[in-house]
N, C-alpha and C positions, 0 to 999 in steps of 0.2 A: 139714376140719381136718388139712393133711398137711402144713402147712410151719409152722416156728417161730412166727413172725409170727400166724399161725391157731392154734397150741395157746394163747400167750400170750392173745390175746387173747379165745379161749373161755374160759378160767379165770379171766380178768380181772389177770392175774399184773403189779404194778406193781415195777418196781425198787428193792431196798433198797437207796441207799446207804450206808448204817451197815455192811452185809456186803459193799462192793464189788461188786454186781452187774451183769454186765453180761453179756448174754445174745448166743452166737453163732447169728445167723439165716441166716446164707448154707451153704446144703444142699451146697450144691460143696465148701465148707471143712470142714462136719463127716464127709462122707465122706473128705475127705480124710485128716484124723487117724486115721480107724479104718482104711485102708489102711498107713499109715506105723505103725500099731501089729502089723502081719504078723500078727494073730490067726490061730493055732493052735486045732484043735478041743479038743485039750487044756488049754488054757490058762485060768489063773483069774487074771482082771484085779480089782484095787481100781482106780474111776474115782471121781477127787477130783472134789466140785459137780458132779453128775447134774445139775441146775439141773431142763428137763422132760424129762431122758430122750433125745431126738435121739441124742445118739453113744452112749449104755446102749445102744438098741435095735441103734445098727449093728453094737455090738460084743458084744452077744447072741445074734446069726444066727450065730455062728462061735466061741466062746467056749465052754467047756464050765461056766466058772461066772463071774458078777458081783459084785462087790460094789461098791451104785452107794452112795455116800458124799453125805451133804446136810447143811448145816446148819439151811436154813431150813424149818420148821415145814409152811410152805405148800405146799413145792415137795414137801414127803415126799408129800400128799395125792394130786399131780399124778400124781408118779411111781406110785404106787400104782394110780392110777384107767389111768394110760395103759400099765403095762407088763404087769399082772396077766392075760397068757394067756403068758407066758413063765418058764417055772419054773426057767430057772436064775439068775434076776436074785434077788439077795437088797438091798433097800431099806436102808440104816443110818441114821437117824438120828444127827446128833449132827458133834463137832469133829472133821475126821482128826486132827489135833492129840493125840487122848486112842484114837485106834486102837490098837489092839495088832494090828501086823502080823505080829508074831512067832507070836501065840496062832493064828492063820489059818493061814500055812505048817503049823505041825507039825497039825496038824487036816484040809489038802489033803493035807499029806506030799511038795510039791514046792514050787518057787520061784513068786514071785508076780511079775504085770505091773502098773506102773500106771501111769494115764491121765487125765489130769485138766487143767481149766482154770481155772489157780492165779488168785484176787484179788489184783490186782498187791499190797492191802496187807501178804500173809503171804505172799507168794512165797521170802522169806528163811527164816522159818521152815519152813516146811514142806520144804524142797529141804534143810534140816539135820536134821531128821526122818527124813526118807526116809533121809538115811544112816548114820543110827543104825541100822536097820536093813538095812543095803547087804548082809549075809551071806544076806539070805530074800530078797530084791529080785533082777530077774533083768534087767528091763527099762522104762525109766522114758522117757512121750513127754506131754511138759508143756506147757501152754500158757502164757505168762508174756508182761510187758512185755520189748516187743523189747530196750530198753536193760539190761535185766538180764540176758536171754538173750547178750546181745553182751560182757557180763561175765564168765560163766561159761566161753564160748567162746574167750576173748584171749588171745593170745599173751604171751610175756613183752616187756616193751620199751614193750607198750601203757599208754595212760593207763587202758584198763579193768581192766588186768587186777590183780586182787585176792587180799582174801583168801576169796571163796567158788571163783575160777577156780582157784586151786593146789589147794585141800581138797577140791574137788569133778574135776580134774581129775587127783589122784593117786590116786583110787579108783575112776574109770571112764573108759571112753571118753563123749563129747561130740561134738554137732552141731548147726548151726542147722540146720535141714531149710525150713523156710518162713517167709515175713512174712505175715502177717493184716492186711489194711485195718483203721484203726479203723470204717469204712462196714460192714463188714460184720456189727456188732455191736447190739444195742439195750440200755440207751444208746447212743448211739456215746462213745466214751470218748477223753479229750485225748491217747490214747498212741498209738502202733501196738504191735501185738503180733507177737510169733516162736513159731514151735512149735518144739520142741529135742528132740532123741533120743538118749536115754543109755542105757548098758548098763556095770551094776556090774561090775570085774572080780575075780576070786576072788583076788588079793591086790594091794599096792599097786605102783604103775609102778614104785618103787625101794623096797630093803627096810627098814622102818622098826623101829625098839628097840620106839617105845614110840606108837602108833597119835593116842593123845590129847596126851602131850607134843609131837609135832608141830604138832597142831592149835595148841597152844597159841605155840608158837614163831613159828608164820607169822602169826597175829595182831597178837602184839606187833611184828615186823619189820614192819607195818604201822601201825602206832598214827598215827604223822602220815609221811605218806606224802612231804611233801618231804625228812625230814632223810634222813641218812644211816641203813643199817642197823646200825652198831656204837650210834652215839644211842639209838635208838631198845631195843634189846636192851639197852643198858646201863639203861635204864629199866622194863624185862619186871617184869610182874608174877610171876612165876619168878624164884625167890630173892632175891625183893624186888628185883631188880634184879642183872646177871652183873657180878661183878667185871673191874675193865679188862683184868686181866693173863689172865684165865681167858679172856675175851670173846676179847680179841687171838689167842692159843693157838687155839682154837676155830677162829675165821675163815680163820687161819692154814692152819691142818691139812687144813681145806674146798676152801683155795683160793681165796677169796672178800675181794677188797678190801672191808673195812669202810666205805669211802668211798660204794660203790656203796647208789643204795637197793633198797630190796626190790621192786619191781617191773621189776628186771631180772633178778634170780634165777630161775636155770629149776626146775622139779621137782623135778630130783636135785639141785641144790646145796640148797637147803630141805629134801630127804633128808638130806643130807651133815651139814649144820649142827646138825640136830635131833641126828642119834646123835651124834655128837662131845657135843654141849651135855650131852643126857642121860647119856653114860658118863663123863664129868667131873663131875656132879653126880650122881653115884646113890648116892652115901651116904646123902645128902639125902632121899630116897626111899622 
């Protein structure tokens, strides 16, 4: 019973798809991620979908504390039965979704790692999760659908690039690190997959007013992504909508032709735009 393929099928473990499951078998690939997570003896990892343990166990040998995160019922039993001579793994049941990462940091009293292999179907939630918490978050090495990974990753100019590549791009560094065959998975799944390695930084790549009103700002600048970005903010759910002459002023000030749309805007002008918009409307506020 040493390789995926043999635990899975001692336990008899069938794939849910209702939870996205789809299990990494090739032993080459999950040492790999515990290598690219630089495990530190010090270090206390949350690993998103333990699934049966394989990269728990790798990143157990070197880890000074785990917390292997599961939602399914079944796989807790697994994990239980195959990890239980290692005392620094602690087992959780339940959503990372309803984690309190916060409550863990100040309980270890340092910053946390985490590692996981996101179901392509909440790879969005959860990668906005995590950055709600990006102040305890130290360093984050995700398994995700390669096409979302190549989102996060884009440049400006690209047709990838979005609204999670700027908001997740102006609070950490980012990188694809590797592609994962769909072959190397059971199921094997209609996608291929990317592993991606990010590290939150202790404040944002340009100085922002107001953290959330940003957030808010690049969304709308994306609402329908052919029109123009003056269109589209003129229609912002933010003051029901920017008056033209405020909007104009704004853009103005930024430096940013209204004509252009928002997937040519770099970092700092979506920096720029946001404080201008919010110190023009903070009465409002």
């Amino acid at each position: 019973m040493n390789t995926p393929k043999d635990i899975l099928q001692h336990y008899s473990i069938k794939p849910r798809k209702k939870l996205g499951q789809s299990f990494l078998v090739d032993q080459g690939s999950i040492e790999k991620i515990a290598d690219i997570a630089d495990v530190q003896k010090n270090d206390v990892i949350i690993e998103i979908g333990a699934g049966i343990g394989m990269l728990t166990e790798c990143l157990a040998k070197k880890a000074s504390k785990i917390i292997a995160i599961e939602l399914d019922t079944r796989l807790i039993e697994v994990l239980k039965d195959r990890l239980i001579q290692y005392e620094n793994i602690e087992i959780h049941s339940g959503n990372v979704l309803m984690f309190d990462f916060r409550a863990l940091a100040e309980t270890v009293h340092q910053k946390i790692k985490v590692v996981g292999n996101i179901p392509y179907n909440i790879s969005s939630p959860v990668l906005f999760y995590l950055l709600s918490f990006k102040e305890i978050i130290n360093s984050f090495i995700l398994m995700m659908q390669k096409e979302f990974v190549e989102r996060l990753v884009a440049s400006p100019g690209s047709k990838r690039y979005g609204v999670p590549s700027v908001i997740l791009q102006m609070f950490s560094t980012v990188e694809k690190v590797m592609n994962v065959p769909a072959a190397f998975f059971y199921p094997v799944p209609k996608v291929e997959s990317s592993i991606m390695k990010g590290v939150f930084l202790d404040k944002p790549k340009t100085e922002l007013h107001d953290e959330d009103y940003f957030v808010r700002v690049v969304r709308d600048s994306f609402a329908q992504r052919r029109k123009m970005i003056f269109n589209n903010l003129k229609k912002s759910k933010l003051m029901n909508g920017f008056e033209e002459s405020l909007l104009k002023d704004a853009l103005k000030l930024a430096s940013i032709d209204g004509q252009r749309r928002a997937e040519t805007l770099t970092l700092e002008e979506f920096g720029d735009l946001s404080n201008i918009l919010r110190e023009k409307t903070e009465r409002y506020f």
